[in-house]
N, C-alpha and C positions, 0 to 999 in steps of 0.2 A: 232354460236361462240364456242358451247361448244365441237360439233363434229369437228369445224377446230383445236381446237389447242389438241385434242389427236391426227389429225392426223399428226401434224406438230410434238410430244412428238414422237411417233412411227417410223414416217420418220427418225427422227432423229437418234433412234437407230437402226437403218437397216443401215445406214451409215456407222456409226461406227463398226458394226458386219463384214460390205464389207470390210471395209479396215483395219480391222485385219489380222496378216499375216496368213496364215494357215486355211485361209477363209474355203476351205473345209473339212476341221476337224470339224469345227461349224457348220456344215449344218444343224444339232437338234435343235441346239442354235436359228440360221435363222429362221428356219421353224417355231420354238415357238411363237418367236416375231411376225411372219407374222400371226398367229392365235389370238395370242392374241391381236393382234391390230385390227383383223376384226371384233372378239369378241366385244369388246368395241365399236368399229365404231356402230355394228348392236345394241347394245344393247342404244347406246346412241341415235341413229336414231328412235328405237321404242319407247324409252321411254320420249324423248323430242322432237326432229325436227316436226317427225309424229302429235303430238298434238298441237305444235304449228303451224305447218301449218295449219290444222284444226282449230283453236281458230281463227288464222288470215282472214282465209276465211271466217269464220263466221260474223267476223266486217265489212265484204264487201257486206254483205246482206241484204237487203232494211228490215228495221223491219216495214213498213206499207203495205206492201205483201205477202198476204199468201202463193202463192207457192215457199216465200223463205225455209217456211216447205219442202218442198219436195226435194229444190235443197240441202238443210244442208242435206239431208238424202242419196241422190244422190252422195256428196262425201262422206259421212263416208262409203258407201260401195267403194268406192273407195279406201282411204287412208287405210281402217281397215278391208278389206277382207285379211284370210289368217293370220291378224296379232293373237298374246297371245290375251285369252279373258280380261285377267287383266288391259291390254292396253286400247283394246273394251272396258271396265266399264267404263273407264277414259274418253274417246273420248265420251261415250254417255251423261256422266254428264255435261257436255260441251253441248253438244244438247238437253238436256233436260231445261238448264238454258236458254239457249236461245231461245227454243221454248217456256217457257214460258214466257219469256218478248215480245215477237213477238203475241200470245194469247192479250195480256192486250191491245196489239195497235191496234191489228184486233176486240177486243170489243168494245174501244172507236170508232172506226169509225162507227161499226152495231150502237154502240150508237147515234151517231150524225146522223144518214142515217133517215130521215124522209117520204122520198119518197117514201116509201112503209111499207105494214106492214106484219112484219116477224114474229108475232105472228104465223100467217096462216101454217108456216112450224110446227110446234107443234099440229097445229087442224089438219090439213092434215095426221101427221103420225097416227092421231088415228082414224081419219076416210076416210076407201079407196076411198070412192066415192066421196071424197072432190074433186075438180079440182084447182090445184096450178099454174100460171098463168107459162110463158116461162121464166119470167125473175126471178122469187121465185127455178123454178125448176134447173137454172143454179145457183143459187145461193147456194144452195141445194148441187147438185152436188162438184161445186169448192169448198167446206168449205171439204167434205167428201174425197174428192181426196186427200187436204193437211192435215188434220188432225185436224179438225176441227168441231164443233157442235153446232146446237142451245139449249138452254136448258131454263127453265123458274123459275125464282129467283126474289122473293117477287112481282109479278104478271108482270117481265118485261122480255123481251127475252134478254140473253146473248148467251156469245159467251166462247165455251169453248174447252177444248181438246178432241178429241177422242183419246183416247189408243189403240184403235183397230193398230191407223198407226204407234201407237212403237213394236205391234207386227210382223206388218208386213217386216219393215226397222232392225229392231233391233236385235229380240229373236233369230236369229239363229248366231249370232255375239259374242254375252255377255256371260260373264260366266252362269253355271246354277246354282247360288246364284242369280244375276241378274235378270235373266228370271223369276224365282220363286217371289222376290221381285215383278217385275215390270206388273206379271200375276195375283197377290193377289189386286194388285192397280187396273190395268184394271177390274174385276170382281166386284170391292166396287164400282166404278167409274158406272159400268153398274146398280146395286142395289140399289145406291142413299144412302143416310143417313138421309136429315132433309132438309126443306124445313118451309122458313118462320121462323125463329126460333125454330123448332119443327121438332120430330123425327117421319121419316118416315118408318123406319124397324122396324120388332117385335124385342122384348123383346131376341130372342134367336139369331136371325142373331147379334146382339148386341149382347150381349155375348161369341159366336164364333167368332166374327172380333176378340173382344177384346183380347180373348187367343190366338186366331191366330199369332198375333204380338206378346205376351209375346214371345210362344213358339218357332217363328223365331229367335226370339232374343240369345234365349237359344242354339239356335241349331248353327247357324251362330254369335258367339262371333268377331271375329277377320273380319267379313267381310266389304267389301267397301261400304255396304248399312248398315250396323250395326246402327250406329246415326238416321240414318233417319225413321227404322222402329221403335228404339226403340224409338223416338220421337211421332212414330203413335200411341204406345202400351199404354204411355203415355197422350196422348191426349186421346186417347178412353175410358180410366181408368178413367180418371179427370171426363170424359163426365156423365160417368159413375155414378159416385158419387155425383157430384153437378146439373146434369141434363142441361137442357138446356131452356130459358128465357120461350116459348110459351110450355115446356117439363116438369116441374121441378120436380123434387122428389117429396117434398112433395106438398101435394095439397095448394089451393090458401087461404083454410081458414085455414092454418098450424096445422091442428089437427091428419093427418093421411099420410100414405106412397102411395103415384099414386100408381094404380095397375100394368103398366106399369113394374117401378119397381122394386115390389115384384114379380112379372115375374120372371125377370131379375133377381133377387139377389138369387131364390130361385132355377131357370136351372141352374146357376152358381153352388151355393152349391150342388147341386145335380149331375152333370156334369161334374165338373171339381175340385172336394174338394183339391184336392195335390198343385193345381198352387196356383200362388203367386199372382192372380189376387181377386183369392178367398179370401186368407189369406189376403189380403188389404178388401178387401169389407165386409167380414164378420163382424168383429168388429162392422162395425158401421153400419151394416145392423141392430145388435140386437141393437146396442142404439135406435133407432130409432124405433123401433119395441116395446122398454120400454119407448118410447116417452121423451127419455132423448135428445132431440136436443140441448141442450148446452154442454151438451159431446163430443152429434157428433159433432159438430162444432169444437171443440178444436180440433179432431182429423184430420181433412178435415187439419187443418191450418198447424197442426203436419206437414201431410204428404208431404203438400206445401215445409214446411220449409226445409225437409230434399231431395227436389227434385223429391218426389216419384211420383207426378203430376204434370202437367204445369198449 
């Protein structure tokens, strides 16, 4: 709608530029017009038509089928080969939203599938000499072909994304703000974080995620991932600070700091003293260290209050 009626505005004035008398006197005049209205055609075609055709195709795609993964992947190289990467970001947050809604349908159905047990793809990758029956091994295969994963959470098999298949579809398309974002997720994604309530990286991969995202943040201000890592930087911070349920800070009979931790608070300080990551966590590293937990706590609320944590 919005590309017909610039071209119906445009039309219009070529008209009236033809049947001016001394038409070729304006011939710079014409030719303007004729630019500037391709201008606007192209740029209204990349920056809406293009993603809504996209969006709309997307609604045509079975969400209880995995290899609708691959066919959403299959147009964006179609629609967005060639096009501005800034377009590309746009068209992939579109296929990111909807491969993850598509993910949550293909879990609940492993969920419901009783007929076999897909643990076995988890014992299998850790031991070669396992033998995976023909129908675990296609199973196997199709989840990996679309983009897709088993993975195992609080002793039960799920079903999750592989990033491997946004590198392969995607990274050579997207801005390199994008690819950088979307390579720092696939690499945490590979590393794991916490398992059962509890954290499953040392003390300093924890702490380098953590600045990692700060220092994204910093570097990439105005960018179209900006919200979303500074949301991670965020999250990790929080994590950070109040620990996590089967993880916590302080230990269970609340007399002392997990050594964990003091790890952690102490590679920080040591490591990274100028960031803002530090200058949050310090503080109430020493309360806590002066076993002043009712300080820290007020300050944990502080930080809440003014957003500095999730």
């Amino acid at each position: 709608m919005i590309l017909k009626n610039y071209v119906s505005f445009f039309a219009c004035i070529l008209i009236l530029i033809a049947c001016r008398p001394n038409a070729d006197k304006n011939a710079d005049v014409h030719y303007d017009a004729i630019k500037t209205f391709q201008n606007v055609a192209l740029k209204v075609k990349n920056d809406t038509s293009l993603l809504n055709i996209y969006r709309s195709f997307l609604l045509t795609l079975d969400t209880n089928r995995m290899e609708s993964s691959t066919g959403a992947a299959v147009e964006f190289t179609n629609l967005f080969k060639g096009q501005p990467t800034n377009i590309c970001d746009r068209a992939y947050f579109l296929f990111d939203q909807y491969d993850e809604k598509l993910c949550e349908n293909i879990d609940q159905i492993h969920f419901k599938d009783t007929s076999i047990i897909y643990d076995s793809l988890l014992t299998g990758s850790l031991k070669t000499h396992y033998q995976l029956s023909d129908k675990l091994k296609r199973y196997a295969q199709k989840l990996k072909v679309n983009g897709f994963k088993v993975y195992m959470s609080e002793g039960d098999s799920d079903i999750g994304r592989d990033l491997d298949f946004v590198a392969k579809w995607f990274y050579r398309y997207v801005s390199p703000v994008m690819k950088e974002y979307l390579i720092q997720l696939n690499k945490e994604d590979n590393q794991g974080f916490s398992e059962d309530a509890g954290l499953t990286i040392s003390p300093r991969q924890f702490v380098d995620r953590t600045v990692w995202w700060e220092k994204f943040t910093v570097k990439h201000p105005g960018s179209v991932v900006y919200n979303e890592a500074e949301k991670n930087w965020k999250e990790y911070l929080g994590t950070l600070l109040y620990g996590m349920e089967n993880s916590p800070v302080i230990s269970y009979d609340q007399r002392s700091i997990r050594n964990y931790y003091k790890d952690a608070y102490a590679y920080l300080n040591y490591s990274y003293p100028a960031t803002k990551t530090n200058k949050i966590v310090d503080p109430y590293f020493k309360l806590l260290l002066q076993k002043d937990t009712e300080e820290a706590n007020k300050l944990l609320k502080l930080y809440q209050k003014k957003g500095i944590i999730l």
